[in-house]
N, C-alpha and C positions, 0 to 999 in steps of 0.2 A: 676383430679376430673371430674366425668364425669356427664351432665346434662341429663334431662326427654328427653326422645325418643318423636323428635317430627315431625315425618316425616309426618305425619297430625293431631297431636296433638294425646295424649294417652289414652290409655282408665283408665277410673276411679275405684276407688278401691272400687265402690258400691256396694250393695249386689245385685247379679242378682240371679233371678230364673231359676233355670236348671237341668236336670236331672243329678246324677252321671255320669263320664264316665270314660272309661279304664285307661284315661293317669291318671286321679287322682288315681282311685283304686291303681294302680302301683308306683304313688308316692309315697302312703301311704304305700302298703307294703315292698319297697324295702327303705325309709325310703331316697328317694334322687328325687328331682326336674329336669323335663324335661331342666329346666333353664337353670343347671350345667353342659350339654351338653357343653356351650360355656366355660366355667371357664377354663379349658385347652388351650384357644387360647387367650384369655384376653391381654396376657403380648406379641404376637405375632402380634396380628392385630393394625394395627397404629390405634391412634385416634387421633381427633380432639379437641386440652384441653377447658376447656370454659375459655374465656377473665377473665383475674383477675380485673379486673375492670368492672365499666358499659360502654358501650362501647358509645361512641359520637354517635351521628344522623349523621353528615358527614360521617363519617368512617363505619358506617351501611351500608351509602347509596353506598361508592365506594367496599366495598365488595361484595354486591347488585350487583353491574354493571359488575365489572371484571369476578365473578364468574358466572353469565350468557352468558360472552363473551367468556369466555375458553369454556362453551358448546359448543357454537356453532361453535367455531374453531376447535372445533373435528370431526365434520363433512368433514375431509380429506376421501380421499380413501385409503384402507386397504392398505399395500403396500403389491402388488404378486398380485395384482386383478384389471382385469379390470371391473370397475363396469358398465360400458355400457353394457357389456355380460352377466351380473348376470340374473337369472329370479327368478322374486319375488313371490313369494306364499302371499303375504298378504300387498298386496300395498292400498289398502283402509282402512287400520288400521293404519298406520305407524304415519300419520299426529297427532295424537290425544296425540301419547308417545314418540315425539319425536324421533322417528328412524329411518336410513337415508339404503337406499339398496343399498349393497356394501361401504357402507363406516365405519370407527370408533366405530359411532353409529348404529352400525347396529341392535341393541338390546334396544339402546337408554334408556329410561327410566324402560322400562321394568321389569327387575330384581329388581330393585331398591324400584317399585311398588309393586309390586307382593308381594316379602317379609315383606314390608310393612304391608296391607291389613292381610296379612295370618296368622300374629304373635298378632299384634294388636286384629284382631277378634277374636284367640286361646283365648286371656288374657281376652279379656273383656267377654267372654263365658266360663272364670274359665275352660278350657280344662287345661292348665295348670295353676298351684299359680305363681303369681308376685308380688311384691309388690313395689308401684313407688315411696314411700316416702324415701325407703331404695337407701341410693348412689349401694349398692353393685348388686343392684335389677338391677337399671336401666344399670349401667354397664355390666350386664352377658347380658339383653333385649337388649341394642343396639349391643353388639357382635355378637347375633344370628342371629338379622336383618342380620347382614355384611356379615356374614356366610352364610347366607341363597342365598342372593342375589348373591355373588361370583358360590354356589353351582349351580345356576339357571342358572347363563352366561356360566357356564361351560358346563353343560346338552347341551344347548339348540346350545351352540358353535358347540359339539362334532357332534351332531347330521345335523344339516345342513350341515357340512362336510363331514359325510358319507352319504346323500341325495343326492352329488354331488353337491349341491347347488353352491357354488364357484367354480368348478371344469372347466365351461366353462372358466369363467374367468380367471385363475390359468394363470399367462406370466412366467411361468417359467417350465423347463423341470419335476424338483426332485419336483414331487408333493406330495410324501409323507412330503417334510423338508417346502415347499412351505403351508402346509392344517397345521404342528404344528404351525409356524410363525400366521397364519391368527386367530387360534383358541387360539393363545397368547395374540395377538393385540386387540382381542375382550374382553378376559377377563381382562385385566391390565386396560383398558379405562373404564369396567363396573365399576373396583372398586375406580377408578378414578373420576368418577361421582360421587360413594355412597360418597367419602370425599365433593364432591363438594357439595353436600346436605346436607350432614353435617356439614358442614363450617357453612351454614344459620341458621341449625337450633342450632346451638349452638351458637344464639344471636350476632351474627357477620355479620347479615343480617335482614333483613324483614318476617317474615313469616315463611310457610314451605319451604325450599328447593326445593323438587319436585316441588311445586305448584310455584314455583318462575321459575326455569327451562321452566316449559309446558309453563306457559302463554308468557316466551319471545317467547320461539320456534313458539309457534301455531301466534303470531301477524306477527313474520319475515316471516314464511311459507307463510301467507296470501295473505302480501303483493306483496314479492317476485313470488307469485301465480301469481297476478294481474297486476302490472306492471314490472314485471323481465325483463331485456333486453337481457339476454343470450340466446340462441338461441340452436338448439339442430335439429341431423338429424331425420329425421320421416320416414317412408315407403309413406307418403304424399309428403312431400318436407322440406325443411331447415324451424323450426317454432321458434317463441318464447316462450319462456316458460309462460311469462305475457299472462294472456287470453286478457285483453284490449290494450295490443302492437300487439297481433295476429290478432286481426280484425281490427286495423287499415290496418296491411299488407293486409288481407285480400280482406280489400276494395279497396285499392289501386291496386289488379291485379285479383280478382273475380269480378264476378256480386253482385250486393248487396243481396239477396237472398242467396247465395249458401255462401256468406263472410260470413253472417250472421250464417248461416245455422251450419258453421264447428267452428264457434267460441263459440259454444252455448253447438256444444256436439261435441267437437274431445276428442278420446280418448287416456290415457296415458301421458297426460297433463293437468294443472289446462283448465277449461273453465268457460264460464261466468253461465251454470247453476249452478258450483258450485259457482261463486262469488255471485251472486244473493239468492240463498239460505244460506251463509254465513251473507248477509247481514241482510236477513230477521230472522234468527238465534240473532242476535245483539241485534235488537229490542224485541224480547224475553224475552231475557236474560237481558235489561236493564229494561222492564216494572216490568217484576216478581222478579228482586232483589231491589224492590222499594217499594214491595208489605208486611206489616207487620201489625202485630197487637199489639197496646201498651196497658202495663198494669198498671193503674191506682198504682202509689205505694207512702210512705209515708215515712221520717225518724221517727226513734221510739223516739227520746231523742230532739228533736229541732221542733219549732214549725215552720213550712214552707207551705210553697203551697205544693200541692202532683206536682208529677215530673211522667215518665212514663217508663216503661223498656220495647222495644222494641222484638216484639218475630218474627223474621222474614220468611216470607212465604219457602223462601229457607235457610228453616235452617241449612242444610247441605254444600249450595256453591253448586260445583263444584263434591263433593266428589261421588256423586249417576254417575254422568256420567261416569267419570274415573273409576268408581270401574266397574261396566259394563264392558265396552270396555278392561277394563281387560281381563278381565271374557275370552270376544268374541277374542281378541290378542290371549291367552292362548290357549285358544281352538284350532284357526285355524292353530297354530304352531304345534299342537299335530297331530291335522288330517294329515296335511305333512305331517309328520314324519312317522305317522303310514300306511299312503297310499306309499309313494317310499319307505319303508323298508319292507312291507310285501304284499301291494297291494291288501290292504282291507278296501273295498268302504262305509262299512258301516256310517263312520264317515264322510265323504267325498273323492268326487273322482275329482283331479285335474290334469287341461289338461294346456298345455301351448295357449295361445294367437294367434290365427291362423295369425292373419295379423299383431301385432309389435312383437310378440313374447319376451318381454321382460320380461312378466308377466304370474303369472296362471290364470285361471279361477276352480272356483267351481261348476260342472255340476251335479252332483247326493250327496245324502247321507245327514245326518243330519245336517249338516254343511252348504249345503247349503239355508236352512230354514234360516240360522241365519246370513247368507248375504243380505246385501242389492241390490247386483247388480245382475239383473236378465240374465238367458240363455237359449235361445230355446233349448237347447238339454234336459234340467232338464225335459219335459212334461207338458201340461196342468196344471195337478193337482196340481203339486208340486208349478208350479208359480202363480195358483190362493191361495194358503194355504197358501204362502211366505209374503205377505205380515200382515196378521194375526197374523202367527207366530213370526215375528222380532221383532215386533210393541207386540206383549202381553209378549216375553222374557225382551224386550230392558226396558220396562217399570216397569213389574214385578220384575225384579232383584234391577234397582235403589230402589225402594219401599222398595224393603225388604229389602236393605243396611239403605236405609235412617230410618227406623226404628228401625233398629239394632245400629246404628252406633249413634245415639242421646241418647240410654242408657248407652253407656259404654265409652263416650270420656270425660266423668264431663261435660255435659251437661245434665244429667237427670232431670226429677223437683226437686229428693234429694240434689244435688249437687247445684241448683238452692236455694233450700231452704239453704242447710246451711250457701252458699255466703251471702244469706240475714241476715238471723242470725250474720253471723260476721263483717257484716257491720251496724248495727242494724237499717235495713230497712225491712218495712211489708207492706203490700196488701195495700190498700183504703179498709177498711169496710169489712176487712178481719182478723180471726186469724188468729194466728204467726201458730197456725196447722194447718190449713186449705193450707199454702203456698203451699208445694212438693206437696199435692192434685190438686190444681189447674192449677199449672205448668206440675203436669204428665197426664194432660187431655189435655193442650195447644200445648206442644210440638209434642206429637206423631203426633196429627193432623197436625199441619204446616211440619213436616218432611216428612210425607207419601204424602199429596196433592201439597208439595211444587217440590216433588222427581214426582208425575205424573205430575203436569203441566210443569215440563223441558223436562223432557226424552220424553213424548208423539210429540212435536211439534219435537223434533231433532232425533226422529226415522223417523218419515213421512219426514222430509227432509234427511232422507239418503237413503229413499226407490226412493226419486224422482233424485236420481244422485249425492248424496251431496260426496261418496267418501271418507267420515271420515273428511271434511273439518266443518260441523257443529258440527261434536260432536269434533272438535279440537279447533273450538270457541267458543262455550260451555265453555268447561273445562279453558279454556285461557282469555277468557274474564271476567268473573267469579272469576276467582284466581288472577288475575289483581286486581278486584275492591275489592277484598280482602286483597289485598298487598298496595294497594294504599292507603283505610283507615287504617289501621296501620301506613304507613308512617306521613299519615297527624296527627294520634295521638299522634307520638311519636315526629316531631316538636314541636305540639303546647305545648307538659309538655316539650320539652328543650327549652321553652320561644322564638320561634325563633329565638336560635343561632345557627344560620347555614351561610353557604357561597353560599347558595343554597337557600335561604329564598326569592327571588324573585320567584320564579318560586312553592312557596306556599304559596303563598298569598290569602286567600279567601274572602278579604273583605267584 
């Protein structure tokens, strides 16, 4: 039996407004559902069965933990590759999805996302018919997610392997049996993840899966940013990876000035202007997910004080950043692709790293507009418009997710209203019609302004150096305090029977 696709919750089977489109005409006249595509693989792709029982709050929480610890145990190195040799085309994206260069995860959350996003939006935009309440429904929808995502790790495998992407790296002679082995590795772990996300969201965890994932990856990243003690060669000299282990070395064999100076901005390594704008990022992100507007409500059948339902300014979480930086991940893997397979700049033109050479850089083409890291070579113009540009995409797109994604996930005001109706609670001083009115005037607004005041302050901090480290605590901190009150809701209805009930205590 297979449960509601809840890779970030699904979209709702409301009536949305929308023009015809092809895939329906063709469903209608060939008299078969884009759906059915997966029906053929159903009984071949494993799934995850849902618990026959309700699952304990213990046993949520250690599946919770484990299944975030095998993530991140998968960040081994490929084997056939040395990933010190790898050169990365998109190492300021990486932090935000989880995805590690030269290793495992090298694709990271990606796939996983992607198909997500791209199915969910089709359904809630009636591109194609779904229906959630049907088991057979949501069976064929999360098969196609699975498909989808395997299809993408595949793509995207193939293709970095004929970019030569690994190539430098390759310790082995037979590099044709060397590049199958590597484009194996990567897709067996994509789908090894998709299980792992699925494990959570089929109620054997906390949350979304994904959003469970990022938030551990993005806090270990952080940290491990900040105080790491492993140490790594430079074209500078032997550094640590920690930016506040690096300036203590610093200071201890530089002038303080110049310690200062390298600990603030060395590159190719966390530093402290990204830890400083991470931190400032936090505060953010804790002020605006605090920020709500309650609505005055009442039960229909018992005479009580009125009580209030909470509409909050980030209504969306987490979900406007992620979906974005999607967006810009996708992207910048394209422009690769289609710059070293045919060497055509329009989309973007990438040069390797003159001085670590580890990495590319973005110097000309569209693509570089929607980077935040600047380069003399791009021109004047391109780097005065750069900034404008990143900052009205970065912003623009949350916006339009965020208002897109609040009608079609059953959070509409409709879906708000009928929860009220079957609960038999109404407005304060309100008809029971007047409700879905109400709420569909509330919501959009807290989604659209809650989706500019995140994105706005964590695009200006990627323009200033942040390297994908803000919009990775963004997304990670956020989906934390999202997982976090779940957790805390799901102790207090198991009466505090836990073995873990000190450590949720809120007196």
């Amino acid at each position: 039996m297979a449960g509601k696709p809840k890779f970030f919750g699904r979209p709702s089977n409301a009536e949305i407004t929308s023009p015809p489109n092809l895939t329906a005409i063709i469903e209608n006249m060939a008299g078969l559902r884009f759906l059915d595509i997966a029906r053929p693989f159903v009984s071949w792709i494993p799934e995850v069965e849902l618990p026959y029982e309700n699952w304990g709050f213990d046993e949520k929480l250690i599946y919770s933990f484990f299944t975030a610890a095998i993530y991140l145990v998968l960040s081994l190195p490929i084997y056939g590759v040395k990933s010190a040799d790898v050169v990365d085309p998109v190492p300021h994206l990486r932090a935000a999805l989880g995805s590690e260069k030269g290793t495992l995860l090298e694709l990271g959350l990606l796939p996983v996302v992607t198909s997500a996003f791209i199915l969910q939006l089709l359904a809630g935009w009636k591109v194609f018919k779904v229906n959630f309440d049907l088991v057979s429904d949501r069976i064929l929808f999360q098969t196609l997610q699975k498909i989808t995502s395997v299809v993408i790790s595949i793509v995207y495998a193939v293709l970095l392997t004929f970019c030569d992407y690994f190539t430098p790296g390759v310790s082995t002679d037979n590099v044709l049996w060397a590049q199958f082995l590597i484009i194996l590795q990567i897709v067996v772990v994509n789908f090894l993840v998709t299980l792992l996300v699925e494990v959570i969201d089929k109620d054997y965890g906390f949350s979304s899966g994904a959003l469970l994932l990022l938030a551990v990856y993005s806090a270990t990243n952080f940290v491990f940013g900040t105080i790491g003690l492993s140490t790594v060669n430079t074209a500078r000299s032997n550094e640590s990876i920690g930016a506040l282990i690096q300036l203590f070395r610093n200071l201890s064999s530089k002038p303080v000035g110049v310690a200062i100076y390298d600990s603030f901005f060395r590159v190719n390594l966390p530093n402290l202007t990204q830890f400083y704008l991470g931190i400032a990022i936090i505060f953010v992100c804790l002020f605006l997910n605090n920020a709500r507007y309650e609505v005055p409500i009442k039960p229909n059948k018992v005479r009580a004080m009125a009580s209030a339902y909470p509409i909050k300014l980030l209504f969306n979480g987490s979900l406007p950043l992620l979906y974005t930086w999607t967006i810009l991940y996708n992207l910048n893997l394209i422009g690769f692709f289609v710059f070293e397979l045919t060497n055509f700049t329009l989309l973007g033109s990438f040069k390797v790293d003159p001085f670590g050479n580890n990495y590319y850089e973005i110097t000309s083409g569209l693509l570089y507009l929607l980077t935040p890291n600047f380069n003399a070579e791009a021109g004047l113009l391109s780097n005065v418009a750069k900034p404008f540009v990143f900052i009205a995409f970065y912003v623009g797109v949350s916006t339009f997710f965020a208002k897109s994604w609040s009608s079609i996930n059953g959070s509409s005001g409709k879906d708000i209203a009928k929860f009220f109706k079957a609960q038999g609670i109404s407005l304060l001083g309100k008809r029971d019609a007047s409700v879905s009115k109400e709420f569909n005037t509330l919501v959009p607004v807290a989604s659209a302004s809650g989706a500019v005041l995140l994105s706005l302050p964590v695009a200006v901090a990627e323009l200033l150096g942040g390297s994908g480290i803000p919009t990775s605590i963004g997304i990670g901190l956020l989906s934390g305090l999202a997982i976090l009150e779940t957790v805390l809701q799901e102790w207090q209805q198991s009466g505090g029977a836990s073995q873990f009930s000190q450590y949720f205590q809120t007196s």
